[in-house]
KEGU-485695 format. One record per residue: x, y, z of N, C-alpha, C, O in turn; residue in one letter. Coordinates in steps of 0.1 Angstrom, whole numbers, plus 5000, padded with zeros to 4 digits. Example, Ala and Ser with C-alpha at 12.3 -4.5 7.8 and 13.67 -1.06 7.14 Angstrom:
! residues 2
513249435078512349555078513249675078514249675085A;512849785071513749895071512950005079513450115080S;
! end
This chain:
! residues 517
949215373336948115423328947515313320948215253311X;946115293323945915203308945915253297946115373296X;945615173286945615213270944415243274943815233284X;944115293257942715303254941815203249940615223249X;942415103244942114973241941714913254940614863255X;942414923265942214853279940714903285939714823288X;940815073285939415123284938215093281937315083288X;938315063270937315023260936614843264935514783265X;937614823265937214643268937014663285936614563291X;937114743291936314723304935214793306934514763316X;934914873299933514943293932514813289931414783295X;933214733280932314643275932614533287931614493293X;933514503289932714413301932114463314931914373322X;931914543317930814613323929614593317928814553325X;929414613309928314583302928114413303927514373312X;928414363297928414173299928314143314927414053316X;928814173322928514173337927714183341927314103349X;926914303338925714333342925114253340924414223349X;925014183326924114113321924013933327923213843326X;924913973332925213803340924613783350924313883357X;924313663355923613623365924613663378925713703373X;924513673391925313683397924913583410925513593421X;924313523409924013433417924313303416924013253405X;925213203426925713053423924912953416923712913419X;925612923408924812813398924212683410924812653420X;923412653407923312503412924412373418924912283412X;924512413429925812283435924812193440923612203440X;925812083445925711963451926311973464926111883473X;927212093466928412083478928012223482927012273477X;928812293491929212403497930412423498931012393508X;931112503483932412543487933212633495932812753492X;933912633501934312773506935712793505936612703505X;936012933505938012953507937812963524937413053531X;938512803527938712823541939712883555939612923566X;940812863545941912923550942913003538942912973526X;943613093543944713103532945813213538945413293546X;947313203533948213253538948513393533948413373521X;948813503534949113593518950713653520951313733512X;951413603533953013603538953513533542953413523554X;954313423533954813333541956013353552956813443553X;955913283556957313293564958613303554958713263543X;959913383562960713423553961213293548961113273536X;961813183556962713083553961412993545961612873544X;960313043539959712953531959713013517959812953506X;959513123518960113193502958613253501957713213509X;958313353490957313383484956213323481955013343483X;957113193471955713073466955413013473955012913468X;955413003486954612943500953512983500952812913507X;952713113493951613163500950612993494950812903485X;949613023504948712883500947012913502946412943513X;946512893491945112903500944412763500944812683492X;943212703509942812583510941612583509941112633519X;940712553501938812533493939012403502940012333503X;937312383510936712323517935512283508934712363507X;935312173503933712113500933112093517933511993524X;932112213521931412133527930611993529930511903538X;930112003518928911903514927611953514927512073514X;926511883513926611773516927011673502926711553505X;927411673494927811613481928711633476929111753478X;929811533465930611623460930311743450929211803451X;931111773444931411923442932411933432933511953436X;932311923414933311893404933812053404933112123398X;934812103411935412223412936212243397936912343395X;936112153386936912163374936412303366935212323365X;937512413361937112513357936612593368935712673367X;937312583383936612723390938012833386939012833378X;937612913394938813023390939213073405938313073413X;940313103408940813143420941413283419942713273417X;941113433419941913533418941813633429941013653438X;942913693426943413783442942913923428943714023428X;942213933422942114063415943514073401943214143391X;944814003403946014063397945813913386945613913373X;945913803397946313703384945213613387944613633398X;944713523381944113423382944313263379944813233369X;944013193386944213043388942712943381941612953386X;942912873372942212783368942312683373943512663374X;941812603378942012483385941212353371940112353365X;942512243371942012163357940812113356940312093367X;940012083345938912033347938811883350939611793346X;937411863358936511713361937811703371938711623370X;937611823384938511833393937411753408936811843413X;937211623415936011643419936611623435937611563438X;935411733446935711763457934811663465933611663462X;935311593475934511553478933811573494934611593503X;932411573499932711643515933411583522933811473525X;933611743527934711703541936211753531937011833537X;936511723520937511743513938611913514938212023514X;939511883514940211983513941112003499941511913493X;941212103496941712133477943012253484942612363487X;944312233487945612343487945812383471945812293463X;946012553468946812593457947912653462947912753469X;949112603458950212733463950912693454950612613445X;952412783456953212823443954612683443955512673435X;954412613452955412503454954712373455953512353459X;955612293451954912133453955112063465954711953469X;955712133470956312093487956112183493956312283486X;955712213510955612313520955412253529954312223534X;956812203533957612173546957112273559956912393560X;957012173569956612253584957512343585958612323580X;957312453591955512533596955112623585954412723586X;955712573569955312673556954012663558953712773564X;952812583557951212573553951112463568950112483575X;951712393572951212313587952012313595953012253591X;952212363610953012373619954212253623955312243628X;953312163617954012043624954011913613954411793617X;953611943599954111853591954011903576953312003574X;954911823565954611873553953311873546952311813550X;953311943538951811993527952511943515953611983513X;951811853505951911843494950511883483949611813481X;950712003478949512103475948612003463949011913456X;948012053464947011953453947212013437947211933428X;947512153436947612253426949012323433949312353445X;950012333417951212453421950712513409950712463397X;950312633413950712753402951212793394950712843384X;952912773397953512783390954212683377955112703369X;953212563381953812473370952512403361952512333351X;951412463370950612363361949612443344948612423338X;950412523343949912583330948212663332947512723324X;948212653340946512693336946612893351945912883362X;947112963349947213093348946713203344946513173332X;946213323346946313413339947813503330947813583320X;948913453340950013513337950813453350950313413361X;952313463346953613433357953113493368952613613369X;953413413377953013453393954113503396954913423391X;954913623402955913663406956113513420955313453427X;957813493419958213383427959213483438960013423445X;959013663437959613673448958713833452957813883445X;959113863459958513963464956913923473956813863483X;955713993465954413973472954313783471954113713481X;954613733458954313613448952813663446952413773444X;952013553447950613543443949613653451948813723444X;949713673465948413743475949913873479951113853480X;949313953478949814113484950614003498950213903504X;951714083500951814043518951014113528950614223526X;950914053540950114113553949914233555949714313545X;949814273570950214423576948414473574947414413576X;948814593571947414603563946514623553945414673552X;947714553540946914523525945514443528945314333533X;944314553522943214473523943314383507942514413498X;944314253504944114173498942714083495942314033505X;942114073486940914023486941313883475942213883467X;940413773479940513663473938813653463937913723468X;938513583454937413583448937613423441938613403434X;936513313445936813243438934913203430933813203435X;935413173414934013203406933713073404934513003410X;932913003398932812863388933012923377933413033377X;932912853366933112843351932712903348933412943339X;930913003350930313073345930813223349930213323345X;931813243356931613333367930913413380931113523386X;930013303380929013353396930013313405930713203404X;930013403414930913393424930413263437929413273444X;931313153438931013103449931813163466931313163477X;932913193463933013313480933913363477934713343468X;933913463489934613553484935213683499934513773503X;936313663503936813713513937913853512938613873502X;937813943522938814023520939514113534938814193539X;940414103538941514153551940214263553939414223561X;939814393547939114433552938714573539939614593531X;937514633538937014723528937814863529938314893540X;937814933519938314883505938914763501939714723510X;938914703493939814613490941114693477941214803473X;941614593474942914693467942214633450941714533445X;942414793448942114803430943114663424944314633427X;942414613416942314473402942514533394942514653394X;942914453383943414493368942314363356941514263359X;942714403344942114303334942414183335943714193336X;942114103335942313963337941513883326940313903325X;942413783319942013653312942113523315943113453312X;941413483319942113343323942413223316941813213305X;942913153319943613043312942812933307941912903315X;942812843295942012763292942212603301941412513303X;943912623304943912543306944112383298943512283301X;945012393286945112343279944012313270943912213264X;942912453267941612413261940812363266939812353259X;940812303279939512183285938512313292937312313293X;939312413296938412513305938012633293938612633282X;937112733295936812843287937212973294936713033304X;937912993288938613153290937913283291937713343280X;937513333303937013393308937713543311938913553314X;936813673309937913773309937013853318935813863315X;937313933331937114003340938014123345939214133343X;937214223353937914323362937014273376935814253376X;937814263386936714293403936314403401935114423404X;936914503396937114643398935614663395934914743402X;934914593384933614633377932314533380931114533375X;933114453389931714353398931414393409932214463415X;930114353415929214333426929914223437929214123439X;930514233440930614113448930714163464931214273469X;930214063471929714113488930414003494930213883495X;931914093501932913973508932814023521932614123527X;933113903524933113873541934713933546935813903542X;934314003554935314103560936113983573935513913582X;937813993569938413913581938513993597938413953609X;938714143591939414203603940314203612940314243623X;941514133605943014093608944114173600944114183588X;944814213608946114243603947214123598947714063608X;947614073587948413963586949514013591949814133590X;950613923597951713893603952313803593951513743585X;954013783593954613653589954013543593953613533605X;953813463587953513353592952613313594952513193596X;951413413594950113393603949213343587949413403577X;948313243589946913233577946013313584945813363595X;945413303571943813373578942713223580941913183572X;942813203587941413063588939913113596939813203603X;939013043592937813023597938112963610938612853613X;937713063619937312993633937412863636938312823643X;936312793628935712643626935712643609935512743602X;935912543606935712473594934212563586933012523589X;934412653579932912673572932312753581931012753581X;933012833589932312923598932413063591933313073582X;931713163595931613303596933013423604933513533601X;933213313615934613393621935813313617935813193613X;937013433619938013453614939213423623938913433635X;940213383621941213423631942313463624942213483612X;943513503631944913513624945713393634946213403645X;945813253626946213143626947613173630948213243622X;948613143643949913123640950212993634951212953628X;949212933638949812753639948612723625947412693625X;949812743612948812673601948412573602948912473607X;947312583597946612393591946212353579945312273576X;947312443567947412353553946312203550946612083548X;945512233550944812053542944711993558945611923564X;944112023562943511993577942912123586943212243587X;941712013592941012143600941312223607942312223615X;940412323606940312483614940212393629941312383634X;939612363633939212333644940012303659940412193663X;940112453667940812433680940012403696938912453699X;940512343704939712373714939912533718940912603718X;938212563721937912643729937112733719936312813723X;937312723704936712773692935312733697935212633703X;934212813695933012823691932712873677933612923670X;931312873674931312953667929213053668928312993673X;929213163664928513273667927213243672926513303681X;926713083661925613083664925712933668926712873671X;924512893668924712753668923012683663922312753656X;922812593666921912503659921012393662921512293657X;920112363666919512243669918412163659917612243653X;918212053657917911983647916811863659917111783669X;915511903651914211843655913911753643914311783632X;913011603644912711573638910711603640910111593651X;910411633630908611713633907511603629906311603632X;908411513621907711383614908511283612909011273601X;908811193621910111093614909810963605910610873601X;908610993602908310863594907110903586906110963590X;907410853574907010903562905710833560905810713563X;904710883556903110803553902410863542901410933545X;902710863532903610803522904910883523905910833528X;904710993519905611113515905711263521905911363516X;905511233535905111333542906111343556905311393565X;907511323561908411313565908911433562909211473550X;909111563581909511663582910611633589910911523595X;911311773589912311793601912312003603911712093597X;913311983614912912153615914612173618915312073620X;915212303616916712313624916212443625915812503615X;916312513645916012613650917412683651918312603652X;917712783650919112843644919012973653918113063651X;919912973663920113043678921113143676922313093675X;921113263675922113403671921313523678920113543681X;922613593681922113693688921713793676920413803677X;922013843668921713893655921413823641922313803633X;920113793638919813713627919713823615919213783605X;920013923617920714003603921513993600921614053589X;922713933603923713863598923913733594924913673591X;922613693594922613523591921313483579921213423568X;920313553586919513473571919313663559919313783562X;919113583549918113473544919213343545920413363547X;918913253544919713153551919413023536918312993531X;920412983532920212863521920312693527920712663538X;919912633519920312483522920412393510919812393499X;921112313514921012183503920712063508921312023518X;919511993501919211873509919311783502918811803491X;920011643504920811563493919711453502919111453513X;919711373493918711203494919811103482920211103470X;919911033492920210873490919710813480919410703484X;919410833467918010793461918610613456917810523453X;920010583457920310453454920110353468920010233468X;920210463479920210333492921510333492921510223485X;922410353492923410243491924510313501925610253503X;924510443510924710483520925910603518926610673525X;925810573504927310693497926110823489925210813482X;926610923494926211063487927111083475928211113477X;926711083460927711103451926811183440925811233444X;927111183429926811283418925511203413924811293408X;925011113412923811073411922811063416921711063411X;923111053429922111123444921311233436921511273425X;920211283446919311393443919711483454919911453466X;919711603449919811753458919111903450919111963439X;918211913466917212043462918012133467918812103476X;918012243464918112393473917112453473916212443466X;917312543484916312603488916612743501917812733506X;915912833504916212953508915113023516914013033512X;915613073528914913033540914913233544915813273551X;914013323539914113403545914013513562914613613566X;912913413565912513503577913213423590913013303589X;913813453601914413373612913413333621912413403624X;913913163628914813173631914512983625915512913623X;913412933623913312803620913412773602912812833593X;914512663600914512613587913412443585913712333588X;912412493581911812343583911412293568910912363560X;911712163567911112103553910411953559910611873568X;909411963547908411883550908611803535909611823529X;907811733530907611633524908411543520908711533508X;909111443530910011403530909611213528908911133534X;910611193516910211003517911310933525912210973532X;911010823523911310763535913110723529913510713517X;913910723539915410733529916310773540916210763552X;917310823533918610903543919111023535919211033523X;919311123546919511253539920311313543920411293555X;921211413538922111493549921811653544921711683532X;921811733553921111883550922411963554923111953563X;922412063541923912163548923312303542922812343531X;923512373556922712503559923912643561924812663569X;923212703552924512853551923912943552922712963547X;924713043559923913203565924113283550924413223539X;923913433551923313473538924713523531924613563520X;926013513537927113533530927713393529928913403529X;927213233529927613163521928413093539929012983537X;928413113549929413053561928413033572927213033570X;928913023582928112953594927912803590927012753597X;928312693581927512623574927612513588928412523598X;926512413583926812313592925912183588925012223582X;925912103588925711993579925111873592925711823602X;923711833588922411743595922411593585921611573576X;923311513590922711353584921411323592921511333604X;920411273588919511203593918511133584918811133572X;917311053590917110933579915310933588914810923600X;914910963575913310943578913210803578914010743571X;911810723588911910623583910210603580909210673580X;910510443577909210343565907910403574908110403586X;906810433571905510423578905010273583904010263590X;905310233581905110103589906310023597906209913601X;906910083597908110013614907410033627906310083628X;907910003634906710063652908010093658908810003660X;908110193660909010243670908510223683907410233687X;910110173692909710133700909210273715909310393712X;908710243727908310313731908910353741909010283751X;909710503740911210593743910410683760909510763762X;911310643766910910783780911910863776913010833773X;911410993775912611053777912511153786912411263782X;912511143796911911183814911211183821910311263819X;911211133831910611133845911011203851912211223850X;909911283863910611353873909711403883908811473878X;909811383899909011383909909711483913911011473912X;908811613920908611703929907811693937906611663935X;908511743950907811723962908011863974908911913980X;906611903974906812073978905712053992904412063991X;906412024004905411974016904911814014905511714012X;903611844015903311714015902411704002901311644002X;903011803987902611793977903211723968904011803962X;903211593962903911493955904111513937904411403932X;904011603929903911563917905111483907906311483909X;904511443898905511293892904911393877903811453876X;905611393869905911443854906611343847907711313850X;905911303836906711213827906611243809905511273805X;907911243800907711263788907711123783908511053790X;907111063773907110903764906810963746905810993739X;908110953743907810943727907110753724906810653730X;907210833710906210703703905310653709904810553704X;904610703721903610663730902310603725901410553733X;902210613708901010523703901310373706900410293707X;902310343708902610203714902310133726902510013726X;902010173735901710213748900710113752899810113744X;900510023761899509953764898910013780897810053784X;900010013787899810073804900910093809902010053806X;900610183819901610283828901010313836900010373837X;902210253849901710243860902910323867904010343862X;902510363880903510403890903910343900903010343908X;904810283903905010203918906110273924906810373919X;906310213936907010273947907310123956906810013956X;908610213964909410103975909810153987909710273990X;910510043994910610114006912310064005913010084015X;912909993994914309973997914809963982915809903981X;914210003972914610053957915009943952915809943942X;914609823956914409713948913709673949913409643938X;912409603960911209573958910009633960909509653971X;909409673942908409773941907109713940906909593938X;906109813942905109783943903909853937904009973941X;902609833928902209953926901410023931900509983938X;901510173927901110253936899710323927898610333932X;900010353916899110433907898610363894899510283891X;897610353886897610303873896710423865895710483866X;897810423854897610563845896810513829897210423822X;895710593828895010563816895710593803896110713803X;896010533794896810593781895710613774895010523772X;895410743769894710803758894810703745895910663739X;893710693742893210623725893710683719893710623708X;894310833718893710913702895310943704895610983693X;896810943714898010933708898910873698899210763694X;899211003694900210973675901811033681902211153681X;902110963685903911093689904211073709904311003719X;904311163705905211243727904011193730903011173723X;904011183743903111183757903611273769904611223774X;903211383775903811473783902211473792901111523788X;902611383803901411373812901911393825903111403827X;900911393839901911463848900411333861899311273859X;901111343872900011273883900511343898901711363902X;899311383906899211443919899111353928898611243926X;899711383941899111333951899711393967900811443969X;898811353975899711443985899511324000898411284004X;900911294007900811264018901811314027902411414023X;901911254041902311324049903411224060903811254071X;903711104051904911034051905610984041905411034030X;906410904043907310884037908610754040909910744040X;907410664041907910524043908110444032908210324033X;908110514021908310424011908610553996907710593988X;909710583997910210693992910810683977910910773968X;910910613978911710533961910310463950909710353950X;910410623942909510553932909710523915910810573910X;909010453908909310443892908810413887908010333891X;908910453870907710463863907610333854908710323849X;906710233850906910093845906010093832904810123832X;906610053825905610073807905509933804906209843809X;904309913795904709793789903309873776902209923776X;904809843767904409873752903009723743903209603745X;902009773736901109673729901609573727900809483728X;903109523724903809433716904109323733904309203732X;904009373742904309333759905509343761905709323773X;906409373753907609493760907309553775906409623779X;908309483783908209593796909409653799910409583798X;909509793803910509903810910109973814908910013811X;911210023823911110083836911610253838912110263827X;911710343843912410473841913510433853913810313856X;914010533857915410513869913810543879912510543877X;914910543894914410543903914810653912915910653918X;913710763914913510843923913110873938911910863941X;914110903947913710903955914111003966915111033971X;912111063969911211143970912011243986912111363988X;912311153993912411184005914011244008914211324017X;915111194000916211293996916111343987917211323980X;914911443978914811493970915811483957916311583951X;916011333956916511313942915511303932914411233932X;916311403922915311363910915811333898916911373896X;915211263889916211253872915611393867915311393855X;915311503874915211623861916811613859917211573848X;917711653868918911663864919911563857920711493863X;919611543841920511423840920711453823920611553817X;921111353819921611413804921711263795921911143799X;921411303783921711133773921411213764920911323763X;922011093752922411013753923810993760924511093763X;924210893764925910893772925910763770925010683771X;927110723766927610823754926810913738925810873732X;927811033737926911093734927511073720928410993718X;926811183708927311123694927611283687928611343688X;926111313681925611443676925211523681925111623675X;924811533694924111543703923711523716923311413718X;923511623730923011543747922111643745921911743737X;921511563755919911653759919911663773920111553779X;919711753780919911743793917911783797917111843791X;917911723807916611733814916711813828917411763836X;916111913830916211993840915212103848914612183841X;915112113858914012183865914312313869915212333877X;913512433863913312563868912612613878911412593875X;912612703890911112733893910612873888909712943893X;911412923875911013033867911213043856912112973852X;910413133844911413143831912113253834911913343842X;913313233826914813293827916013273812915813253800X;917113303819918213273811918913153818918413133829X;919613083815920412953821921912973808921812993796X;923312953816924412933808924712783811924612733822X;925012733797925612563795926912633793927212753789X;927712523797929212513795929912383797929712293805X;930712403787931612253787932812263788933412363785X;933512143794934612193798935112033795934511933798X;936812053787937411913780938111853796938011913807X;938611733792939511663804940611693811941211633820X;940711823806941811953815941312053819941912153823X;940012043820939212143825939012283816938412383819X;939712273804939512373797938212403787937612323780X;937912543790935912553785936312563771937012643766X;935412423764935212433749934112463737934012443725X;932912553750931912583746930812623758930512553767X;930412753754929312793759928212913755928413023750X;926912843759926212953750924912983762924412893769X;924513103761923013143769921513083764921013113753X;921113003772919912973766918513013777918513003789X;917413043767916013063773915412943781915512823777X;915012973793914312823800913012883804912813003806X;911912753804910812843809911212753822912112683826X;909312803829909212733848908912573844908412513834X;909312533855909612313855909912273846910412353838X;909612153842910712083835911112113820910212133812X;912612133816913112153806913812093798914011973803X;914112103791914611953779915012093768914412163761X;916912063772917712123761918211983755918211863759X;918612053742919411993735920712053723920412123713X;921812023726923212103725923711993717923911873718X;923912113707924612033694926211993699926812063708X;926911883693928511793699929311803689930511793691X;928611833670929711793662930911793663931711693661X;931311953666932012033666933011973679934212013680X;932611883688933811863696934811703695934211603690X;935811673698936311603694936111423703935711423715X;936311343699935811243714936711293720937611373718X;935811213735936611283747935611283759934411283758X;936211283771935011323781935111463787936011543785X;934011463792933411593790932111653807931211593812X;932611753808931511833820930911903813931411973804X;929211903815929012033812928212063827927711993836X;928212223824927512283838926012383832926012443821X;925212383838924212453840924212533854924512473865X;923912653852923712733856922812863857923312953851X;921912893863920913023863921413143862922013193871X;921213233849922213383851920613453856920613573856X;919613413860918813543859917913503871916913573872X;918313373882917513313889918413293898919513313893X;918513243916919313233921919413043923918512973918X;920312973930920412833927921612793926922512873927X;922112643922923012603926923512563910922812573900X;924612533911925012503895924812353892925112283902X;924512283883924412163882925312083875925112123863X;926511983874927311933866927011823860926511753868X;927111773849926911653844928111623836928711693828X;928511483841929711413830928911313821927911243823X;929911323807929411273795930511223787931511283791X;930711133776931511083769930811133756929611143754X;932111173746931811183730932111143728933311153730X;931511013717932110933711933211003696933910923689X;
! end
C-alpha cells in the first residue's frame, strides 16, 4: 500500500508531466537500447543482467545525465559521458561478464556497473530478479530519458507492461539533477518485442537500430546485432537529385520500400555537415532535423557543397540507417559515366538503348560494329543535344536481315577529348549487357541493369559463399530496360550471388557474381 504522502507526490507529478515536453530534445546522434538481457544465465549470477545503448549517429551523442529505468530503479549514467557513432555504451551489475554472460564467445568489460558506481536510484538487488524482472513472460519494460526527461526509447517484452513505483534518481555525485518520476503516470509509446525470455537468451535488434526483434541465444554484449541471413522489414535506396551545388542548391532523395508505411513514417532525420572539412563528424559539426510525414520519399534540397552523413528513423525511433555522401563544387566537370547499353534484336528489328550520366560533357557518339570484336568500325553517328544538364537515356533503330558483323559498341569522346567505349555486344548470340551489375567491386551499393518484356514483380536474392540466402526483397519492374539499385551496408565483405528472377512473368532466372568490399 502506498502512504498518503506517496499519493500526494504522484498527483503532483502528474501534473508536472503533463506539463513537460514529451518529445526528444535536440540530438546530434540516434540513440537506442539495442540489446539487453533481463535473465542471466544461472552460473553468471543475477548482476549479469546487461543492457547495451547504441549511438547510431550520425554524430556523437554526450549521453551524460541520461537515465536508464526498468520502472523499479533507475540508472544515471555520469556526466560529459560522450557516445560516439557506431559506439556501443554496456550497463550491468558486474565489472566482468565472462563468456557466454553478455558475449558467447568472449569477455565483456561493461562500461557502467550499477552496483558500484554511486549514481542509482537505490540498491539493485544482487540476487533474485537483480535489476530487469527475469524472462518467461514478465512484460519487463526498459525506458531510457535524457536529463530533461523526454524519452529517447523505449522497449517492452510485450503490453501491459508491469506497474512502476516512485522513483528519484540519483545526482550522481551532484554533476547530474535529480529527477523524480512514476512510468505508471507517463505517455510513453514502446516498441513491443514479442518474445518470451529464456535463460540466457537477450533480447537484440534484428540488425543494429532495427525495428525487429529477436531472442538472441548467442549474446553480443558491446558488439553487433548483425547475423547472416538477418534482414530487416524495409529497406532503402539513396538517389542523388542534384550532386553539385550552384551555389547552394545540392539535393538528394532516400526512397524507403515497406510493405506497410503505417508503421514507419512520419519518419525523422538528422543531417550532419562537415562544416570544418576536416572529414571527422564531432560536436562542432552542424546538424538539422527534420520530419518527413507523408510516404514514401525523404528528399532535401538546399544543399552546399561539403560532406554529409544522413541518419533516418521510422516513427518509433528504429529502422534507422545512416547515408554518408558528399555534394560536390559547381565547377568540377564530371566525367562522362555510361551507365548502360543494351541492344535488342526481335527479327530483323535491331534496337540499341543507351543511359550516359553527366552527358553535358559529351562531344559525340557514335555506334560501330565488327565482324571479330576487335576490329570496329563505324556504323551510326548520334547527334548530342545542346540543351543536356545530367542523364542522357537515348535509344537508335534499325533493321537488317544479316548478320555478318554482329559485335557492336558504343564510343564517346567527352568535350575535354576523352575517349571510351561501352562493353561489347553481340547481336547474333543475343548477348546483351542488360544483364549485368556494378559497381564490382561493390561498396554501398550494385545496380543491376536488366530487361523486361512487361511490368511486374521481380525477387533479388543474395546468397553468401556457402550458398546461404542473406537477403531478399520483391521489387516493382516496369517493360525494357531496368536499373535497380540494392542497398550492401548491411552485409559483410565477401563474395556474393545475387539472382533475379520474375514472380509475375514467365523467364529464366538471371545470376550475377559480385565482391563486397
Amino acid at each position: 500500500m502506498k502512504t498518503l504522502y506517496q499519493f500526494l507526490t504522484r498527483i503532483f507529478l502528474l501534473v508536472l508531466i503533463l506539463c513537460q515536453s514529451q518529445s526528444p530534445a535536440f540530438s546530434q546522434g540516434k540513440v537506442v537500447i539495442n540489446e539487453y538481457m533481463p535473465w542471466p544465465p544461472s552460473a553468471c549470477g543475477s548482476s549479469a543482467d546487461f543492457v547495451e545503448l547504441l549511438n547510431f549517429g550520425p554524430g556523437p551523442v554526450n549521453i551524460g545525465c541520461y537515465i536508464l529505468t526498468d520502472g523499479d530503479f533507475s540508472i544515471t549514467i555520469p556526466a560529459n559521458t560522450i557516445l560516439q557513432p557506431g559506439e556501443f555504451y554496456v550497463l550491468s551489475g558486474q565489472n566482468v561478464l565472462p563468456g557466454p554472460c553478455a558475449n558467447i564467445d568472449s569477455t565483456i568489460h561493461p562500461d557502467l556497473n550499477w552496483a558500484t558506481c554511486n549514481c542509482t536510484s537505490g540498491t539493485i538487488p544482487t540476487t533474485g530478479d537483480g535489476f530487469m524482472t527475469d524472462g518467461g513472460a514478465a512484460n519487463e519494460q526498459l525506458v531510457l530519458f535524457d536529463p530533461n526527461l523526454n524519452v529517447v526509447d523505449a522497449v517492452a517484452r510485450s503490453l501491459p507492461v508491469e506497474s512502476s513505483s516512485l522513483i528519484t534518481t540519483s545526482t550522481v555525485g551532484g554533476n547530474c539533477t535529480s529527477q523524480t518520476f512514476d512510468l505508471d503516470l507517463m505517455t510513453i509509446n514502446y516498441e513491443t518485442i514479442g518474445e518470451s525470455a529464456g535463460r540466457g537468451n537477450s533480447f537484440a535488434r534484428r540488425l543494429d537500430g532495427d525495428c525487429g526483434w529477436v531472442k538472441d541465444p548467442q549474446q553480443s554484449g558491446n558488439a553487433t546485432n548483425n547475423t547472416p541471413g538477418d534482414i530487416s522489414d524495409i529497406s532503402y535506396s539513396f538517389y542523388y537529385t542534384k550532386s553539385q551545388a550552384c551555389p547552394d542548391d545540392g539535393s538528394i532523395a532516400v526512397i524507403v520500400h515497406a510493405n506497410d508505411y503505417s508503421n514507419v513514417f512520419p519518419m525523422s532525420y538528422i543531417l550532419a555537415f562537415d562544416t570544418d572539412g576536416d572529414g571527422i563528424f564531432e560536436t562542432t559539426d552542424s546538424y538539422t532535423t527534420g520530419t518527413v510525414t507523408n510516404p514514401n520519399t525523404i528528399a532535401i534540397g538546399n544543399l552546399k557543397q561539403g560532406t554529409y552523413r544522413l541518419t533516418v528513423a521510422s516513427v518509433k525511433g528504429c529502422f534507422l540507417h545512416t547515408f554518408p555522401f558528399v555534394i560536390l563544387d559547381c565547377y568540377i566537370v564530371l566525367p562522362v559515366k555510361l551507365i548502360s547499353f543494351t541492344i535488342q534484336k526481335n527479327n530483323n528489328d535491331v534496337h540499341c538503348n543507351w543511359f550516359i550520366d553527366h552527358a553535358e560533357q559529351l562531344k559525340d557518339v557514335f555506334i560501330e560494329r565488327s565482324a571479330d570484336r576487335f576490329t570496329f568500325s563505324p556504323f551510326a553517328t548520334v547527334a548530342v543535344p545542346g540543351n543536356i544538364n545530367g542523364p542522357w537515356n537515348n535509344n537508335y533503330r534499325f533493321t537488317e536481315s544479316f548478320t555478318t558483323l554482329p559485335f557492336f559498341r558504343l564510343r564517346m569522346i567527352s568535350k575535354s577529348g576523352q575517349e571510351s567505349f561501352s562493353s561489347v555486344i553481340n547481336i547474333r548470340s543475343n548477348e546483351s549487357a542488360a544483364s549485368r551489375i556494378w559497381p564490382n567491386p561493390a561498396t554501398s551499393q550494385v545496380s543491376i541493369n536488366f530487361s523486361f518484356p512487361s511490368t511486374g514483380i521481380a525477387e533479388v536474392a543474395i546468397y553468401n559463399i556457402n550458398n546461404y540466402r542473406v537477403m531478399k526483397k520483391m521489387v516493382p519492374v516496369q517493360a525494357g530496360n531496368t536499373i535497380l539499385s540494392i542497398p550492401m551496408e548491411q552485409l559483410p565483405p565477401g563474395i556474393y550471388q545475387l539472382s533475379m528472377q520474375s514472380k509475375s512473368m514467365t523467364g529464366p532466372t538471371r545470376w550475377f557474381r559480385f565482391v563486397k568490399q
